[in-house]
C-alpha positions as CSV (number, residue, x, y, z in Angstrom):
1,X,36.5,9.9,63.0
2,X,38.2,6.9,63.6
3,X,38.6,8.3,67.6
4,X,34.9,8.6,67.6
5,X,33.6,5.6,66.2
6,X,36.4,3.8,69.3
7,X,34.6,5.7,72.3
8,X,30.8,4.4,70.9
9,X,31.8,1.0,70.8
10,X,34.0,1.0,74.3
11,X,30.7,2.9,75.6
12,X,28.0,0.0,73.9
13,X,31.0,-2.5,75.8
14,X,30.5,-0.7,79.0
15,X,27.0,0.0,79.1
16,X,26.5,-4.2,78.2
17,X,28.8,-5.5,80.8
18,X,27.1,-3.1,83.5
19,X,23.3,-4.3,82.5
20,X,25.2,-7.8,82.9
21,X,26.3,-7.3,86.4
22,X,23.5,-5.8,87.7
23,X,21.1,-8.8,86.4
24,X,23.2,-10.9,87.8
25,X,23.7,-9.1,91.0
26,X,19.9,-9.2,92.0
27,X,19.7,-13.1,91.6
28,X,19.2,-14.8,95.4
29,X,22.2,-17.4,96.3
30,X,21.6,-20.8,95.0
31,X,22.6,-24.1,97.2
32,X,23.3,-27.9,95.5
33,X,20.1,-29.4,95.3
34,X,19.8,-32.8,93.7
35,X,17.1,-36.1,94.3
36,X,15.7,-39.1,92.7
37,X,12.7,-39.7,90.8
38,X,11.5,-43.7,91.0
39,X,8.8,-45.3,90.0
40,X,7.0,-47.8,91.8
41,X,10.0,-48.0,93.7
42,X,11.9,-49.7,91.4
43,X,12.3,-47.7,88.1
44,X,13.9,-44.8,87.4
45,X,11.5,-42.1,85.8
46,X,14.1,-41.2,83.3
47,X,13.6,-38.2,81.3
48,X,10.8,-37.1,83.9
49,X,11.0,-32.8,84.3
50,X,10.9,-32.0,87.9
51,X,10.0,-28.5,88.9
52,X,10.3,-26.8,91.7
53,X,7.4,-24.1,91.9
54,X,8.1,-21.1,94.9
55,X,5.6,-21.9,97.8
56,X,4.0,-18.0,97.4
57,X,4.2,-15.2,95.1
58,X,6.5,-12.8,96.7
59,X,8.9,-15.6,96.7
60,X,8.4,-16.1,93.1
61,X,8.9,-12.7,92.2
62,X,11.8,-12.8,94.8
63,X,13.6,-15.7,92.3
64,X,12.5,-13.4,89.0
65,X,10.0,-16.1,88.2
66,X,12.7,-18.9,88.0
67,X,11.4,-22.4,89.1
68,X,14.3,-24.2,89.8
69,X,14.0,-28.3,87.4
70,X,16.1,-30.9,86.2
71,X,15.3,-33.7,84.0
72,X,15.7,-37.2,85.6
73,X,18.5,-39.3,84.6
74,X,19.2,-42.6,83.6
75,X,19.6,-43.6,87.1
76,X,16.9,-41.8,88.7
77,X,18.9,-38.8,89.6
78,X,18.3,-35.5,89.3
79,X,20.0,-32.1,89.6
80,X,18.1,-28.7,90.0
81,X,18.8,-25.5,87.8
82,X,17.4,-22.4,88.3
83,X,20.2,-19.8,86.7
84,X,22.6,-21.7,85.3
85,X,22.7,-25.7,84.8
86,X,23.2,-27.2,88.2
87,X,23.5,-24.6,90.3
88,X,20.5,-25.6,92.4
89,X,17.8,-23.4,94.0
90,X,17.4,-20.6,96.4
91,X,16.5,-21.5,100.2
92,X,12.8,-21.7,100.7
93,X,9.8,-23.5,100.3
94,X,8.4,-25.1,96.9
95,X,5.6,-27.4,96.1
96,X,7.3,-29.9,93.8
97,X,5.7,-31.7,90.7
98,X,7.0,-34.0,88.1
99,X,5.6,-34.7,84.4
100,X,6.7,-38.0,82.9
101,X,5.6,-38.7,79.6
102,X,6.5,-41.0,77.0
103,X,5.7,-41.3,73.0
104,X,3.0,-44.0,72.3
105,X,3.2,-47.1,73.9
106,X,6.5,-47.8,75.0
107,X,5.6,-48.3,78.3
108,X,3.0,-50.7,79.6
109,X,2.9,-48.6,82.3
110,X,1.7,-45.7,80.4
111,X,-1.9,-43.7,81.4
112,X,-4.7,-43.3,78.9
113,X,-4.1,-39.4,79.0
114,X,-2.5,-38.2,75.4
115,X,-0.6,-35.2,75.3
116,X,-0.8,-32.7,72.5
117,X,2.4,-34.3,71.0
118,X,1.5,-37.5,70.4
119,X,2.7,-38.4,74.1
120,X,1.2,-40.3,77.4
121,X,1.5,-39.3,80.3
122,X,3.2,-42.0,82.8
123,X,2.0,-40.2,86.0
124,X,-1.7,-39.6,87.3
125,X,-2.2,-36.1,87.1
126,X,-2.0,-35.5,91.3
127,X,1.7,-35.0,90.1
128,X,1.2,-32.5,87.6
129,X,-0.8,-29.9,89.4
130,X,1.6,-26.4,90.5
131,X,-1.5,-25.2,92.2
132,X,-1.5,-28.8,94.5
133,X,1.6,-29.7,94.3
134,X,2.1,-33.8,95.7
135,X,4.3,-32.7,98.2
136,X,6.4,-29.7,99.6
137,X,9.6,-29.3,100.5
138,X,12.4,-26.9,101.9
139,X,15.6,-26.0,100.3
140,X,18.1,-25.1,103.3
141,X,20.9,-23.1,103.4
142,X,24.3,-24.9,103.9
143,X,22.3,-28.3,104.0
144,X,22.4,-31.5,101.5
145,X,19.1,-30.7,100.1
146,X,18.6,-34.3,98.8
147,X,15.4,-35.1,97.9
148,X,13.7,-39.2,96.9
149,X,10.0,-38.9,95.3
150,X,8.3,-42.7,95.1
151,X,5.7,-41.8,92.7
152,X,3.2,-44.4,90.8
């Protein structure tokens, strides 16, 4: 019996770490991607999200419907995740956008667009769209892959 009840569990182990690999195995190859987010050139947006959205839907589906994002740091820096924190983002082509919002008005630079949370947004919304992204850009391969956004 107690035989038995041994070979069940070693068999749930196996059957777990082999669903494991193979999720993992079918992930595309990340590469360092990092960038900085300022406002009106001279402010970092800090706590802006920044997402990386797959420039067509094959590559989506390619990257299991992972948009690589990072949140801004306190110096304007950034560093993309799609799998696991800070691993960067497969090589292709994404449109980018980047939500900044802050709680009531502790910034003077703040929009007149609330957010369902009690929020405002500190970008216009040309910055917020996935479907017209502000700008495009290309994650390479064995390159940098540093990327500056000046928004306002």
């Amino acid at each position: 019996m107690y035989m038995q009840g041994f070979r069940v569990g070693i068999g749930g182990l196996l059957l777990m770490v082999m669903v494991g690999c193979s999720a993992s195995d079918s992930r595309l190859a990340t590469n360092p991607a990092t960038g900085k987010v300022m406002f009106k050139k001279n402010t970092p947006a800090v706590d802006a999200l920044v997402v990386f959205h797959p420039s067509s839907p094959g590559f989506e589906k390619e990257i299991d419907s992972k948009k690589p994002f990072a949140r801004v740091k306190e110096d304007g820096t950034f560093t993309l995740t799609t799998y696991e924190d800070g691993d960067g983002a497969p090589a292709g082509e994404y449109g980018v956008t980047i939500d900044w919002r802050v709680k009531g008005k502790e910034s003077k630079f703040a929009m007149n667009t609330e957010g369902g949370n009690g929020t405002k947004s500190m970008l216009s919304s040309k910055y917020g769209n996935p479907q017209q992204p502000f700008i495009k850009v290309t994650v390479k391969k064995g390159e940098p892959n540093q990327f500056t956004f000046d928004v306002d």
